[in-house]
Structures are given as C-alpha cells and as structure tokens.
Steps between C-alpha positions, in 0.01 A plus 500: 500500500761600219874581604532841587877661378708694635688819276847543624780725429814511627862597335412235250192647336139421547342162442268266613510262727100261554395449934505120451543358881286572824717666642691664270839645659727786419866547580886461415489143614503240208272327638218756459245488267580822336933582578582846458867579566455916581662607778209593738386167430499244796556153521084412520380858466146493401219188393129541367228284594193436387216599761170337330476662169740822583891496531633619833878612532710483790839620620699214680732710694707657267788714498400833332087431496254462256275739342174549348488817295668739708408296920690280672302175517551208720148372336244563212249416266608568136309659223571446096740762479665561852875586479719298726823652610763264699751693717529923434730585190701218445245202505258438157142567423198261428190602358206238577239411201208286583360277272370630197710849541798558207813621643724725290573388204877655554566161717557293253846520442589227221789642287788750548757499752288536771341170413849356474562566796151411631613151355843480656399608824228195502772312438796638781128400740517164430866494515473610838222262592622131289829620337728608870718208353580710178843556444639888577667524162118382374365717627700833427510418157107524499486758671747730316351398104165623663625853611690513142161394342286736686706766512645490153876560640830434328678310732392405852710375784403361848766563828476309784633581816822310636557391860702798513191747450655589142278487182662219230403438189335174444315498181498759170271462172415731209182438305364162355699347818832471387775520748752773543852449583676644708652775264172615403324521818725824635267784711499729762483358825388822666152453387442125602644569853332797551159302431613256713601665857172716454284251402327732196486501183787665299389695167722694284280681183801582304865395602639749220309758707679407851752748635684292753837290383528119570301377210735551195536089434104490507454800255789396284292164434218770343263466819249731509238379802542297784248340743620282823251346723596403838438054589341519806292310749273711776371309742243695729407335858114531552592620867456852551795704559743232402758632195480325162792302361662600200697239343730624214604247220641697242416701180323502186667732254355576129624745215501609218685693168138692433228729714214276489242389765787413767422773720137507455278468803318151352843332441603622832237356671517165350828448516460581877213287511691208298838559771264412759401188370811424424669583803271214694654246226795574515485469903352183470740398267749601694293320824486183288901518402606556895249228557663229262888607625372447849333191437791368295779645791279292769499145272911592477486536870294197569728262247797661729344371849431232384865399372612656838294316705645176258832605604442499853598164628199279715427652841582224692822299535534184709816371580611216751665806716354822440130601360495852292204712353493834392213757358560790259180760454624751214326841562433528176409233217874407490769616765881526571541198786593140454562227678646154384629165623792353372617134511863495509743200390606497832270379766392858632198690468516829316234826556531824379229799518594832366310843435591678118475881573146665342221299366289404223631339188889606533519388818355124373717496263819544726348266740478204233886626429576408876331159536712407176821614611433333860377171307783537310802565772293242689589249235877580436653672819582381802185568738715480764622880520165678417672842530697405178196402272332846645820723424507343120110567439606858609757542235299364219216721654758803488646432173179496262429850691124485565432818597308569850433084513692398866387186685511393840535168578572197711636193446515235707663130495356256786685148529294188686748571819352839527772705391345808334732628310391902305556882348281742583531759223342835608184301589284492831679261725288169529402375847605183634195405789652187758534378790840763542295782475478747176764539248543748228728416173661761393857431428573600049531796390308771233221458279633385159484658200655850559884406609647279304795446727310477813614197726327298615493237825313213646395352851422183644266477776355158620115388537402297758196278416191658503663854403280714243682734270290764334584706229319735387473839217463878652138475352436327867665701774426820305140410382319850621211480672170741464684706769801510334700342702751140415424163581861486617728202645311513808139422407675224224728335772152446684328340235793275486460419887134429475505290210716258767634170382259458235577405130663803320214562314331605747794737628420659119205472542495666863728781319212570281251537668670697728616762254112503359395605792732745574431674139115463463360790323827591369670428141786266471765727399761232488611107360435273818706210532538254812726187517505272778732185595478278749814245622418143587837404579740265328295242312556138660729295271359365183265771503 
C-alpha cells in the first residue's frame, strides 16, 4: 500500500509532509515523526497507524485534544479527506489524503518568503536536534539575515535579555548582512520592551503617524514601520491544571524607512513563526554555552584538588617518639583547611592545622598561603616560641589586606622529652587524652588576619607517653546532623576514648566514622579536618 500524506498548515503555510513509518507520531518533540512547534501542540500529541489497509489516528494524552472535523477524538478511522485539528485555536490543522487522492495544489510552497522561511526553519530543526553545540553568536546571525530576508526590512536587530532582566543589544544588520555599528543602530527602546514584558508582537503601521513622544531619534533616522517580535520559549506540562512556563529571552526588532509588507498579517505570522524556532536555538545555544563553562569550571576545579591534595603532606608520620596522622575532607571540590608537618633544624617535631574563613577556591588559595609561610618560618625562625612565628604570619596576613579571609589556627612544637610547646590562635582548643585525665589547649590569642597588632602567647604543657593530642577544624564539632543539632566536643572526646590505645589512625579514623554517623542523610556543610598525635616517650639513645 502507497504512503498516504498528510496536508498541514500551521503559521508557516501549507505543505506536505508523506506517512512514511508505522506509527507515525505527531508533536513538539524532535523526536516525532512530524514536529510542529504551535503552541497547543504537545510533546507526543497525536500518531497514525495503519490498521490493515485503513489509517487509524489516536490521541496519546495530550494537552489541548485532538480533533476530527469538529469531535474530540481519543480514536478513529480516517477517510481521504478528514481534517485533523490538534489542540482548539492555537494548535495546526492536517488534512489526510489516501493514496491516489491530490491534495491542494496551494501546498506546495517552493518560492517567496514563505518558502524562505519554510527553508530556514528546516534548518533552526536540525539545529535543535544535531547542531545544540552551535555557537550563540552562530546562531543569531542566522537567524536575524532570515527575518531581514523574509521580511524585506532595513535594518534588524536582536536583544537579549541580561541577568538583570534588561533587554541589551547583542547583534544589528541591515540588508545583504552587513553589520551596523554602533552609531547606526540608534531606536526606540519603548517598542522592544514593550514586546518583551508582554510577550506579543509589537507593530507600528506608520511611525510618522504616532502621536506619543519618545521616538524622535528613531524618526529622525527616516523610520517609517517597525515590527518587534518577542524570543520566547513556552513550555506546556501535559498535566492538567498545571501552568505553562514562559521563558523570555529577548527581542527581535525589524524596520524600516518605507510602508511595505512589515505590518502585513503573512509577514507577521512568519516572523512569529521563525521567533519560535529561533527562540529553541538560541536556548540551546545558550544550554550548550552554560554547558561548556560548567564543564570547563569543573576540569579548573579538579586540576585545583588535585594540586591541593599534592600539597597536603603524607597522612602518616612515624617518628622514634611520637606517631602523627591527620585527614582533611573539603566540603566542596577544594576547601579552606590544611594541615602540614614540618621538620625543623632542631630536633623537634612541628604540626600545624588551621581553618581559612569561607570556602571554595579563595579559601584554597589562602590555605596554600599558610602552609608556605609555616614551611617557611619553620625553616628560618626559632621553633622554639611558636607564638612569635604565629604573631608574624598575622602581620603579613594583615598587611596585604585580604578582605573577609581570617584563619584560625594551631601550632604546635613537640620535643622527644614530651615538652609540647603551642599558640592557639582563635582555633578550637585541641584535646590532650592521658593517663592525667583530659586537657584542653587553649592558651594564644585571636584569629589572625584582622589585627595586625594583636599579641600573641604560647604554653607548654607536657605529654606523658601514651598521650593522644587531637586537633581538629569546626567542620567536626559543628558537623549538623539531620536533626540539626552539632556533633560537639562531647560525642568527639568519645570517639577519642573508644578508639583506646590504638595507632592514631585509627583515632582518625574512629573520628570519622563517628561524625558520618552522626550526619547521615544530611549535607556536609563544612571542611572536615582531624589530626591526631600520639607520644612514645623519649627515644632510647642512638635512636
């Protein structure tokens, strides 16, 4: 049995379009057999079948309905001739033709602007379906030499709309393409932005003719006729009752110096039917643009974890007199906490872990700033009066004025007799777990980076072998749970207790898993870093 064909007209004209699959499906999807972009048109709206030697059609669901003659059909066999209406007013009309029966000879629709336009809207399809990867400015310039072409305008200018909700300009051509600058490209902008926060079209017949003031610049360039077509996308759900989206992009805006066919109904309608077309493009190209930035941002992001996690030194540290290992979890791809070893000329053990205020990529950045300046003051100061090195990183912190970047901190200096000597600057005091009981370290003074001559002091408190020192970021005693409510000291000082006298990566470890508990179900709103020490006592001699 020969292909039957379908007749269709819509806001582009009538033409033909040949039932070549079984079944053969109807709607504003792309992936439809035949795509029709009118409003009333949903996603799959309609598909014929073949049912023996007759053609069947059948609604699938849609929005508005379908419609044989002048009923409501959910479906029905089809005759050479039946008229097929999707949706009420604003959906498009099929006519069916069996095989051997002539349809109109009015579809064909070959030359003119219509057919133009019949052309270039063929062509925004298949941008939509292979060409989402088209560039934006690509894509308005085709878009705008069409409406000149079809519309036989003088100039022609396309706004889009800013973050802000305000129309810009963004592209202006006169006829054979050529670009206008910016001196020639001068209009009204009550037209365009009236077109745009309505969302209909915007004809003016005669500007010579128009009473209100506002327009002098745009008649003083001769302008006669103006025609601006709102850049929208309407996106109907196929639920009933639920509101449509309207999506507004920007503006297409057409004139011209003589009275012509501008504000003819025709024109009208294909430039309407060409903005809608072109408003899916220029979404997609948009889509595809956000798309590459984000893609881009996240390899940035990645390369950025990845030389933060290189700048982190190993987890573990063995020495003959005290074991450390510390864990940092940014809450985000990169985060504000560090946490660093430092080897000292002198024969002491050096730890610092600090928290950068905010997150994200500043706060990495001021975090590698801090593990150089401690590597650095580790190097050439005397490690022996911590509070010293901590009040100079404040000044430098305070004199290249970083705005809203403090950082808590501590820093800590353990010698093989157990002498611990630190600062504590603005940061949660650490807990010292032993044999004398529980210790806090609190002894410093304010977070650095704000007062540039705060003071600073240190303390000295002494381990006794088999003491654990944890230190640890407010991302762990302020982790939230799915209630809301902290992890706080108390649950973290009994993960310390029940790890026992195990290695210390297992007190990390036992930190961990502690706080994942606590916060299942909820986001990490916060870095997470854990530190732990443990003191062996003075190593025996040649050690």
């Amino acid at each position: 049995m020969a292909a039957a064909r379908l007749q269709v007209r819509d806001a582009l004209g009538t033409w033909i379009r040949l039932i070549d699959n079984n079944p053969f499906t109807i709607g504003r999807r792309d992936t439809n057999h035949l795509q029709l972009g009118a409003p009333e048109v949903s996603r799959e709206h309609a598909e014929l079948v073949v049912d023996g030697e007759r053609y069947r059609v059948r609604d699938l669901h849609s929005r508005y309905g379908t419609f044989v003659g002048r009923e409501a059909i959910t479906e029905r066999q089809l005759c050479s001739g039946d008229r097929i209406r999707l949706g009420r007013e604003g959906g498009a009309e099929l006519v069916f033709f069996d095989e051997g029966d002539e349809p109109s000879p009015t579809a064909e629709i070959s030359s003119g602007g219509r057919g133009a336009l019949r052309r270039l809207s063929d062509l925004l399809v298949r941008l939509r379906r292979l060409g989402s990867d088209r560039l934006l400015d690509d894509v308005l310039v085709l878009v705008l030499d069409a409406a000149l072409e079809v519309s036989h305008a003088d100039r022609g200018f396309i706004m889009l709309a800013a973050p802000d909700g305000r129309l810009k300009f963004r592209l202006a051509r006169g006829p054979s393409g050529h670009m206008l600058t910016n001196s020639r490209f001068e209009t009204s902008e009550k037209f365009p932005e009236e077109a745009f926060l309505t969302g209909r079209t915007r004809v003016v017949d005669d500007l010579l003719e128009l009473e209100s003031s506002g327009h002098d610049t745009t008649r003083d360039l001769g302008i006669r006729q103006v025609i601006c077509v709102p850049l929208h996308v309407v996106r109907f759900f196929e639920a009933a009752g639920q509101p449509h989206e309207d999506r507004r992009l920007g503006v297409l805006y057409l004139d011209g110096q003589e009275k012509g066919s501008l504000a003819s109904e025709t024109t009208q309608s294909t430039l309407e039917a060409l903005a809608a077309e072109a408003s899916i493009a220029i979404e997609h190209a948009r889509m595809y643009r956000e798309t590459i930035e984000k893609a881009k941002l996240e390899h940035e992001l990645h390369v950025a974890a990845e030389i933060q996690r290189a700048l982190m030194p190993r987890s573990l540290v063995t020495l003959p007199y005290v074991d450390a290992a510390a864990v940092s979890i940014p809450c985000r791809a990169v985060g504000g906490d560090f946490f660093d070893y430092l080897r000292t000329p002198a024969p002491v053990f050096g730890f610092t872990l600090g928290d950068v205020a905010g997150k994200g990529p500043p706060a990495a950045l001021m975090s590698a700033m801090m593990q150089g300046m401690f590597a650095y003051a580790a190097r050439g100061q005397d490690t022996a009066d911590p509070a010293a090195i901590v009040a100079n990183i404040n000044q430098a912190l305070c004199q290249r004025e970083v705005e809203l970047r403090f950082v808590t901190l501590f820093f800590g200096v353990l010698a093989p007799d157990g002498r611990l000597c630190y600062c504590n600057a603005g940061h949660n005091p650490p807990f010292v777990v032993g044999e004398r009981g529980i210790r806090r370290l609190a002894a410093g003074g304010p977070v650095v980076g704000i007062l540039g001559h705060a003071t600073y002091e240190h303390a000295v408190v002494a381990l006794d072998p088999g003491d654990v020192v944890v230190v640890f970021s407010d991302g762990v005693s302020e982790a939230l749970g799915s209630n809301d409510e902290e992890f706080g000291d108390e649950r973290l000082l009994d993960a310390i207790q029940r790890a026992g006298p195990g290695d210390v990566q297992q007190v990390v470890g036992a930190i961990l898993d502690a706080v994942h508990t606590f916060t299942e179900g909820a986001v990490q709103s916060d870095d997470i870093t854990v530190m732990a020490l443990r003191y062996h006592g003075p190593p025996c001699p040649g050690a």
